[in-house]
C-alpha positions as CSV (number, residue, x, y, z in Angstrom):
1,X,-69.9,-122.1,93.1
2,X,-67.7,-122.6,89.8
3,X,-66.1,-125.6,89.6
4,X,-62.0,-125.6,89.5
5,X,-59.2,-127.6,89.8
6,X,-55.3,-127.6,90.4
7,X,-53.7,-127.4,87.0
8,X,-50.1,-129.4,88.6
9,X,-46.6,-128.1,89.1
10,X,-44.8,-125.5,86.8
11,X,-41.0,-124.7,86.8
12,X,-40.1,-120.8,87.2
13,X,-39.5,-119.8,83.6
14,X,-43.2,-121.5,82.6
15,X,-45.0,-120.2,85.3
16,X,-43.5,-116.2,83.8
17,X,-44.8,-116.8,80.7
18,X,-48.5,-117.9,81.5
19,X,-48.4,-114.6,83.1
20,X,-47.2,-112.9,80.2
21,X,-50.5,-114.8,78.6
22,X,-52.7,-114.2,81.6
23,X,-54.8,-111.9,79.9
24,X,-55.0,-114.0,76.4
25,X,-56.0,-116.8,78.2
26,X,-59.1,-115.2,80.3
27,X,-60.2,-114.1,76.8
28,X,-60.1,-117.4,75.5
29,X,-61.2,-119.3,78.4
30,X,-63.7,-116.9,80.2
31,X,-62.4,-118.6,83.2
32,X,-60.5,-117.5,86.1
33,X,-57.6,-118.9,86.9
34,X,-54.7,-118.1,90.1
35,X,-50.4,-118.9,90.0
36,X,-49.6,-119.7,93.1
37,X,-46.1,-118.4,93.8
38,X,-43.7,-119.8,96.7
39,X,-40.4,-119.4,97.4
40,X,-39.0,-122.4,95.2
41,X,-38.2,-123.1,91.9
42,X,-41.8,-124.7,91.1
43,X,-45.4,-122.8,90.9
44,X,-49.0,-124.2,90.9
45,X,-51.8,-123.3,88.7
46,X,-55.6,-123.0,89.6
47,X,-58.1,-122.8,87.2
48,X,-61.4,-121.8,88.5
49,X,-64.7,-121.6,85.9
50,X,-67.3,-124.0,83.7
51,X,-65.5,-127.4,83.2
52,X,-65.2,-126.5,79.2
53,X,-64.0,-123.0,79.7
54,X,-61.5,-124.6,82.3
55,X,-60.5,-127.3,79.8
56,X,-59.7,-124.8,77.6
57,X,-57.9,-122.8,79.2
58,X,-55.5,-126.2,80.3
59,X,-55.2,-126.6,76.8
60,X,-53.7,-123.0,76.4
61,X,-51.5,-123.3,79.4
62,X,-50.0,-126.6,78.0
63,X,-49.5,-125.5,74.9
64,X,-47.4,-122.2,76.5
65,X,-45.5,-125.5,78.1
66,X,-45.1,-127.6,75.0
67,X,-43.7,-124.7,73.3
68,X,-41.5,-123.5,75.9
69,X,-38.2,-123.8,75.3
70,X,-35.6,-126.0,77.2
71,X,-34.2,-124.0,80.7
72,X,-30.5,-125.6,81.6
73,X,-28.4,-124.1,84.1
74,X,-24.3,-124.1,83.2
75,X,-21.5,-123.5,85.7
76,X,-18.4,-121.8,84.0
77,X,-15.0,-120.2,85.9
78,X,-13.4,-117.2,85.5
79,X,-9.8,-115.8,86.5
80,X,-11.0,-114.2,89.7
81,X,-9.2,-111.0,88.9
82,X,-11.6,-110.6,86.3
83,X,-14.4,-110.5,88.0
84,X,-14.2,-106.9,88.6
85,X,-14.7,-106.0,84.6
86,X,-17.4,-108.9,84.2
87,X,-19.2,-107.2,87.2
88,X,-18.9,-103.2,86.7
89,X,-19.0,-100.5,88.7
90,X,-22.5,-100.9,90.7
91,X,-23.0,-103.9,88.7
92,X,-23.6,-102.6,85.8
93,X,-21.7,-104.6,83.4
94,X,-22.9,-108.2,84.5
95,X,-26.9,-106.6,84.6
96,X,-25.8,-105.8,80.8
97,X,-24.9,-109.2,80.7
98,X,-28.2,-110.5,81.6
99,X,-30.4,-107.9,80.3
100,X,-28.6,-108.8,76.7
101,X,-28.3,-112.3,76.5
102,X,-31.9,-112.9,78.9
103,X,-29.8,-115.3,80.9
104,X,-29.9,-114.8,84.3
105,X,-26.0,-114.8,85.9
106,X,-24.3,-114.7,89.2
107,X,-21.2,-114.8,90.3
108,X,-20.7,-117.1,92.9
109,X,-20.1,-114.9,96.4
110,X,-20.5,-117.6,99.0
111,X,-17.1,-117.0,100.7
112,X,-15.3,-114.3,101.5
113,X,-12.4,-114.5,99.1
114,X,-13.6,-118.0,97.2
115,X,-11.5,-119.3,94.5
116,X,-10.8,-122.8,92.8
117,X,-7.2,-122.6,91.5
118,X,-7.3,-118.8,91.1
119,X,-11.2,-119.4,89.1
120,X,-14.4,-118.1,90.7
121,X,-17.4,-119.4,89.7
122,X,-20.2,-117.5,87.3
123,X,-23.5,-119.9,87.0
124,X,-26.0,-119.0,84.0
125,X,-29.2,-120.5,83.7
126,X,-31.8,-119.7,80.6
127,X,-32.2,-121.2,77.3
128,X,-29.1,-122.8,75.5
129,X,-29.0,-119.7,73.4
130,X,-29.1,-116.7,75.6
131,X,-26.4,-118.8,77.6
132,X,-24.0,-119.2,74.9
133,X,-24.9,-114.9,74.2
134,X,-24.2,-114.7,78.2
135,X,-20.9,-117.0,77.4
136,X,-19.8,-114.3,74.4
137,X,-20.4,-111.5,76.4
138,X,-18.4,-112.7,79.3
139,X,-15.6,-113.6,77.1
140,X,-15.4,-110.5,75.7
141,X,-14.8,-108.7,79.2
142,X,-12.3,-111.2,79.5
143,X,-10.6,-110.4,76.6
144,X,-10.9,-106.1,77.8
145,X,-9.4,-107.6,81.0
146,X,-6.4,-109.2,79.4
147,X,-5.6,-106.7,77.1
148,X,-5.4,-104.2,80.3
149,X,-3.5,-106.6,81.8
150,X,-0.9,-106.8,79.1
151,X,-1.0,-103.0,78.8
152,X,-0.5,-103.1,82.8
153,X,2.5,-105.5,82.8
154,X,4.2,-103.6,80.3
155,X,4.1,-100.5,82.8
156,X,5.3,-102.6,85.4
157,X,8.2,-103.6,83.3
158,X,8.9,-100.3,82.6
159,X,8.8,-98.3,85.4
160,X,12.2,-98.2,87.6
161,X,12.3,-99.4,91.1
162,X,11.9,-96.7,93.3
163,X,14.4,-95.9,96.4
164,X,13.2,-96.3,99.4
165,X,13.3,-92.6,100.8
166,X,12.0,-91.4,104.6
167,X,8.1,-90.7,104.3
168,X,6.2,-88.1,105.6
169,X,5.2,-89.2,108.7
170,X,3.8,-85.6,109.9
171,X,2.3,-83.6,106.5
172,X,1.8,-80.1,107.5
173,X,0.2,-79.4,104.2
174,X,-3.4,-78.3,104.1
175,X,-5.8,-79.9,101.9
176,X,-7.8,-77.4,100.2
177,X,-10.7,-78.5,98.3
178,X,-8.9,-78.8,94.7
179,X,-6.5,-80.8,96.5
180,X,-9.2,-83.5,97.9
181,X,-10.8,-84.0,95.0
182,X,-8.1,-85.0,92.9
183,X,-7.3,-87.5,95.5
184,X,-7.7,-91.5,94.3
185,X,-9.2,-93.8,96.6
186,X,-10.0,-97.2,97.2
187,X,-13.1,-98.1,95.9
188,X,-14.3,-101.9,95.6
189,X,-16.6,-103.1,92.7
190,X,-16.3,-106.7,92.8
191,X,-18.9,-108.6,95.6
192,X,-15.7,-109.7,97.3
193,X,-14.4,-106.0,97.9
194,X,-10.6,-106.8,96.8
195,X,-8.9,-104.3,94.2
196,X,-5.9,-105.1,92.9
197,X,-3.1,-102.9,93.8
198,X,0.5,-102.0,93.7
199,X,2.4,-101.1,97.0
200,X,4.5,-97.6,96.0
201,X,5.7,-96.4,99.3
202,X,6.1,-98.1,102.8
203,X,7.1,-96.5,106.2
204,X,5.6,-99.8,108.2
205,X,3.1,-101.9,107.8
206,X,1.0,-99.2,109.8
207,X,1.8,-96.5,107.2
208,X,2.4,-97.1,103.6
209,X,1.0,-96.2,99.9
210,X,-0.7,-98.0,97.5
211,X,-1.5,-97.4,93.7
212,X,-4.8,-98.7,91.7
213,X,-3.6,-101.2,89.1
214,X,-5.6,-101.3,86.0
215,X,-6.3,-97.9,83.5
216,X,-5.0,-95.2,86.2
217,X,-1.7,-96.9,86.2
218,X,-1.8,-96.4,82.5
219,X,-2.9,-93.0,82.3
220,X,-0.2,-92.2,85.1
221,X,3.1,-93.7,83.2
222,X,1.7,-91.6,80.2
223,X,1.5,-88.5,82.6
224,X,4.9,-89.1,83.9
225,X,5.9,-89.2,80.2
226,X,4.5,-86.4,78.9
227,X,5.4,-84.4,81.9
228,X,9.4,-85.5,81.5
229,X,9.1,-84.9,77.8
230,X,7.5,-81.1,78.8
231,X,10.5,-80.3,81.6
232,X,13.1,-81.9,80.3
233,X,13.4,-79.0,77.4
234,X,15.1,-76.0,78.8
235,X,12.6,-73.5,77.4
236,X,9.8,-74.8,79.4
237,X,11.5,-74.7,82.2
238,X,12.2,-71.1,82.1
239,X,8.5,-70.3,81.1
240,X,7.7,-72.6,84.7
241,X,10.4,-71.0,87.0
242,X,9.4,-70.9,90.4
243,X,10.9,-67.8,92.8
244,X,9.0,-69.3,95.8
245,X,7.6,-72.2,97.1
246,X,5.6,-72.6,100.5
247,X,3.8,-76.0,102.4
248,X,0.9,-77.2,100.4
249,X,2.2,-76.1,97.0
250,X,1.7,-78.6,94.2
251,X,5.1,-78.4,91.8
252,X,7.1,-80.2,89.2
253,X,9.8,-82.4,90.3
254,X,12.5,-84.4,89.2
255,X,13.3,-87.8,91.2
256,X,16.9,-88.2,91.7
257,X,16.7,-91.8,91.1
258,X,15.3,-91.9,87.3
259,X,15.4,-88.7,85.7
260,X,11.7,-88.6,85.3
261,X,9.5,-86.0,86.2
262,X,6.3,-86.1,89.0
263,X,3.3,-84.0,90.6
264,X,5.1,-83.3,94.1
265,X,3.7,-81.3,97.3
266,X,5.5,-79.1,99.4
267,X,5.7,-80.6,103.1
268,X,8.8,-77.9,104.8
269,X,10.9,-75.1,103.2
270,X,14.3,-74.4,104.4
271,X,15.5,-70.8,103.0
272,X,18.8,-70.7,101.9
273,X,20.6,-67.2,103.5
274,X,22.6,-66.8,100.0
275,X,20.8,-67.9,97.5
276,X,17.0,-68.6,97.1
277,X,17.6,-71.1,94.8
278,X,19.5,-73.0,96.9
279,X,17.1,-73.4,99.1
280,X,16.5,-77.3,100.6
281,X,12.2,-78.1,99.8
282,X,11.0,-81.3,101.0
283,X,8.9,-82.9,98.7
284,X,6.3,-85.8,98.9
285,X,5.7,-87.7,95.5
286,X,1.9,-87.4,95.6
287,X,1.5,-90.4,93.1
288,X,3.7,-92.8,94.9
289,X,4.0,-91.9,98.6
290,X,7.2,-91.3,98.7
291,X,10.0,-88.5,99.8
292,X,12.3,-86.3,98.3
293,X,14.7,-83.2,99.0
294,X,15.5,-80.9,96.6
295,X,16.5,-77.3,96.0
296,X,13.9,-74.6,94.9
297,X,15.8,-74.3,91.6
298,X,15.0,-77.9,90.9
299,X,11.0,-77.4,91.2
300,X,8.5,-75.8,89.0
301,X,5.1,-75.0,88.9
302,X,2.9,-77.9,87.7
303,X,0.7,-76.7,84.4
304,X,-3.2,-77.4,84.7
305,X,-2.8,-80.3,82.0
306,X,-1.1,-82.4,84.5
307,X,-3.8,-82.5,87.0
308,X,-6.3,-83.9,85.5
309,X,-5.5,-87.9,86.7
310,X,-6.0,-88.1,90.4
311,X,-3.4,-88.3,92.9
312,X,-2.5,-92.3,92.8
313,X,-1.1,-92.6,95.9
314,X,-3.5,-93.8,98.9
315,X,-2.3,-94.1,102.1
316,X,-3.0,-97.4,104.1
317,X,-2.5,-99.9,107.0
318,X,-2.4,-102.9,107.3
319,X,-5.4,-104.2,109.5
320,X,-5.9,-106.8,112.2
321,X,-2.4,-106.6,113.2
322,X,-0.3,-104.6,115.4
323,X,3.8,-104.1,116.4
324,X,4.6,-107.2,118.7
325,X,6.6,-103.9,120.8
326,X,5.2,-100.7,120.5
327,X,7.1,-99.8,117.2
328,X,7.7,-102.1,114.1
329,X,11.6,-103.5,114.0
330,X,13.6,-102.9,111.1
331,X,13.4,-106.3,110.4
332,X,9.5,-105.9,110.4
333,X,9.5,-103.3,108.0
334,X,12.0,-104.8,105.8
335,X,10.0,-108.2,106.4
336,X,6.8,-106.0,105.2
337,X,8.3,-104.6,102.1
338,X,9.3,-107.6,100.5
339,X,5.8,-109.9,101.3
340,X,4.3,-106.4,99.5
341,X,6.6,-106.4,97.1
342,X,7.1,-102.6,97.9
343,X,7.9,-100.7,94.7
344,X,8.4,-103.9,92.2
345,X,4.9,-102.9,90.5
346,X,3.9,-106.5,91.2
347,X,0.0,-106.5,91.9
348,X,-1.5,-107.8,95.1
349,X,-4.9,-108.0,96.4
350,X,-6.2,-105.2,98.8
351,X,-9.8,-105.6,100.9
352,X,-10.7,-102.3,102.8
353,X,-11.7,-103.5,106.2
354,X,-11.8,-100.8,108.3
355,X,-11.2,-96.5,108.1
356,X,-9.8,-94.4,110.6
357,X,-9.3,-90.8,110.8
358,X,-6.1,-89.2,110.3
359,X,-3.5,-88.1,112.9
360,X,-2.7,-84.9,110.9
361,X,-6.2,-84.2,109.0
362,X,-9.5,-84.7,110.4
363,X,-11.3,-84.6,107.6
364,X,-9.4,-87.4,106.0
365,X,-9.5,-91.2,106.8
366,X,-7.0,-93.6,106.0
367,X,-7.9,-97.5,104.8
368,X,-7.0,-100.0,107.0
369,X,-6.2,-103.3,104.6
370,X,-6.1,-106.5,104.5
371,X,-3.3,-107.9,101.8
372,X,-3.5,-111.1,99.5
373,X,-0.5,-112.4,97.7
374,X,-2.1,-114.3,94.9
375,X,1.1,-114.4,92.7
376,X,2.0,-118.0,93.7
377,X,0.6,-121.3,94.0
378,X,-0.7,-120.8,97.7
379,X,-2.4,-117.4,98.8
380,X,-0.3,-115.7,101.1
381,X,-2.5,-112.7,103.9
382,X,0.3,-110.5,104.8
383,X,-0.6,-109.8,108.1
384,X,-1.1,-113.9,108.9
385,X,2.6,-114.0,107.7
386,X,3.4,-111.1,110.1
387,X,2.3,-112.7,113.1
388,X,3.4,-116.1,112.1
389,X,6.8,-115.1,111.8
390,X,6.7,-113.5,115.1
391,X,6.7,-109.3,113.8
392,X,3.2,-108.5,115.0
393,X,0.3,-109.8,117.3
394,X,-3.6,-110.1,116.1
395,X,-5.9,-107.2,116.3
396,X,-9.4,-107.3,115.2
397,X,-10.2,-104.2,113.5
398,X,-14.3,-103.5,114.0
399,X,-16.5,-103.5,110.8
400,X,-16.7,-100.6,108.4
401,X,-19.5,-98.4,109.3
C-alpha cells in the first residue's frame, strides 16, 4: 500500500481552488490525493502516493494557500424597500451581482418581514475587491431605486384625490381573453413577498383596489395624460363617437372629479326613451377600482394605443380578519380607508397571503392581503389595528397553494 497522510484543515474558498488545480497537481506529483467535503465551512486534504511525490504535491497545495487571497465576510444595510430592485425578478439582479463582482451575497431572509430601522441586512463575503465591486453594484440599484422613487413621489403629488364613489360590488361584465390579459396583478419578487402598493378604491376592508407603485404608476399618469390631451380636442372626439355602448365594453371616460380622462368598462346601460345620448352608463374606472355614472354622449371608444399598460387596478381583501357583525360598520370602512390611506397615493406594503375565487367570475381569484404601514416610526398591520380597535375579529386565512 502507498503511503499517505492528512494534509490538515482548509477554509471553503482554498479547498475550490485546489480543485481548480486537481489535475496540475497529479501531473506534478504523480500522487493521488482526496478533498474531503462536509457540510461546514472547513475541508480536509488527503494525499495518498510515494513520500516524495506526496511532499510535492503539499508543497503545491500550500503554495495555492500562500497565494490565496484574503476571504472577509462584510455585513451592510439596505432601505428594505429596495430590496426588490437589488434582488430582480426571479433573482436575477442580485445572481448579476454575484456572478460580476465573484462575491457571494444574500440578503438576510430570516424573518418574515425583518427590518432594523426600516434597513435589511445584505452580507458579502469574497475577497476585499470583488466586495467593494458587489458594494458598487448594489449602490447603483440603489440609486435606480431612488430615482423611481422620486419619479414615483412626484405622481403621487400630482395626481388628485379621488372621490370616493359606490363600487361594483356585482360586475356583470364578461372577461374575454383580451380583457384578462391586460389585467395587472400582484406579483412578489422580493424573498419577503411584500410589494409596495397604493390603495385606489375601497368598498371594505373585504373588497377594495390596489395599484403597483413603482414604473406602472409611471407609465399610467403618462397614459392618463396623453389620453386627456387626445379627448380633450373636439375633433377627436367626433372621429371616437360612440352610438352604443353595452356591458363589457372598454371606453373613454371623463371623471367628474378632475377633468382627466381614463380606460373605463361598461357594468349596466340604462336607455334613455328620448334621446340615446342621454342615456345613464355605469362605468368602473378599470385603473383605480372605482365608480362612475355618465351619459353615452360622455363615453368614447378607447383607441388601441391606450391599451397597451395593463389594467392597474387589482382587487383585494384584507386577510386574517373578518366583520366583528356580519357586515363592516361605516365606521369600519371609514376606519379602513384612512389606516390605507385610500386614494392619497401614499405607498404601503402588501403580502399576498391567501387567493380565493371570485363571487362573480370563476375563472378569476382575488388576493387576500396582509397590509403594512411602514410610513412612520412604528410598523403599523392593518388588520392588527382592525381588531384592536374593536372593527373585526381574527381569521386565519390557510396558506397559498
Amino acid at each position: 500500500m502507498m503511503p499517505h497522510g492528512i494534509f490538515g484543515i482548509l477554509g471553503t474558498s482554498v479547498y475550490n481552488l485546489i480543485c481548480i488545480e486537481y489535475d496540475e497537481i497529479l501531473f506534478r506529483g504523480f500522487n493521488k490525493f482526496f478533498l474531503l467535503a462536509d457540510d461546514n465551512e472547513e475541508r480536509t486534504v488527503v494525499i495518498r502516493g510515494a513520500p516524495e511525490d506526496a511532499q510535492l504535491a503539499e508543497n503545491i497545495i500550500n503554495k495555492l494557500v500562500a497565494e490565496q487571497p484574503e476571504i472577509f465576510t462584510e455585513q451592510i444595510y439596505v432601505p428594505s424597500r429596495s430590496c426588490g430592485r437589488i434582488i430582480g425578478k426571479n433573482g436575477e439582479s442580485i445572481k448579476w451581482i454575484s456572478k460580476t463582482s465573484k462575491a457571494k451575497v444574500s440578503i438576510d431572509s430570516s424573518s418574515e418581514f425583518k427590518k432594523v430601522d426600516g434597513q435589511t441586512r445584505i452580507v458579502l463575503r469574497g475577497t476585499r475587491e470583488q466586495i467593494d465591486i458587489a458594494i458598487g453594484l448594489i449602490d447603483e440599484k440603489l440609486a435606480e431605486e431612488e430615482a423611481l422613487r422620486r419619479q414615483v413621489e412626484l405622481v403621487s403629488a400630482n395626481r388628485p384625490t379621488r372621490y370616493k364613489g359606490k363600487l361594483c360590488l356585482e360586475n356583470t361584465t364578461e372577461q374575454g381573453a383580451e380583457s384578462d390579459r391586460l389585467q395587472e396583478s400582484l406579483m412578489p419578487t422580493g424573498s419577503d413577498g411584500f410589494l409596495e402598493v397604493f390603495v385606489s378604491a375601497v368598498e371594505s376592508p373585504s373588497q377594495f383596489w390596489v395599484q403597483l407603485v413603482g414604473t406602472k404608476s409611471i407609465q399610467l399618469d403618462r397614459m392618463v395624460e396623453d389620453m386627456t390631451s387626445f379627448y380633450g380636442q373636439l375633433e377627436n372626439r367626433e372621429l371616437t363617437k360612440l352610438s352604443s355602448v353595452s356591458a363589457g365594453h372598454l371606453v373613454a371616460a371623463p371623471f367628474p372629479h378632475d377633468n382627466l380622462w381614463y380606460r373605463a368598462k361598461v357594468t349596466d346601460v340604462a336607455e334613455d326613451d328620448y334621446s340615446l345620448g342621454e342615456s345613464k352608463v355605469i362605468v368602473f374606472y378599470v385603473d383605480f377600482g372605482d365608480e362612475g355614472t355618465l351619459t353615452l354622449k360622455q363615453l368614447f371608444a378607447l383607441r388601441p394605443e391606450f391599451l397597451v399598460v395593463p389594467f392597474q387596478a387589482i382587487e383585494c381583501r384584507l386577510g386574517n380578519v373578518v366583520p366583528r357583525d356580519k357586515e363592516w360598520t361605516k365606521e369600519a370602512v371609514a376606519c379602513f380607508e384612512r389606516l390605507a390611506y385610500n386614494a392619497q397615493w401614499k405607498p404601503i406594503m402588501a403580502k399576498p397571503i391567501n387567493y380565493i375565487v371570485k363571487d362573480t367570475d370563476a375563472k378569476a381569484s382575488i388576493a387576500c392581503v396582509m397590509l403594512i404601514d411602514t410610513n412612520s416610526e412604528t410598523d403599523i398591520n392593518v388588520a392588527e389595528e382592525l381588531i384592536r380597535r374593536e372593527y373585526g375579529v381574527s381569521f386565519s386565512e390557510e396558506k397559498p397553494k
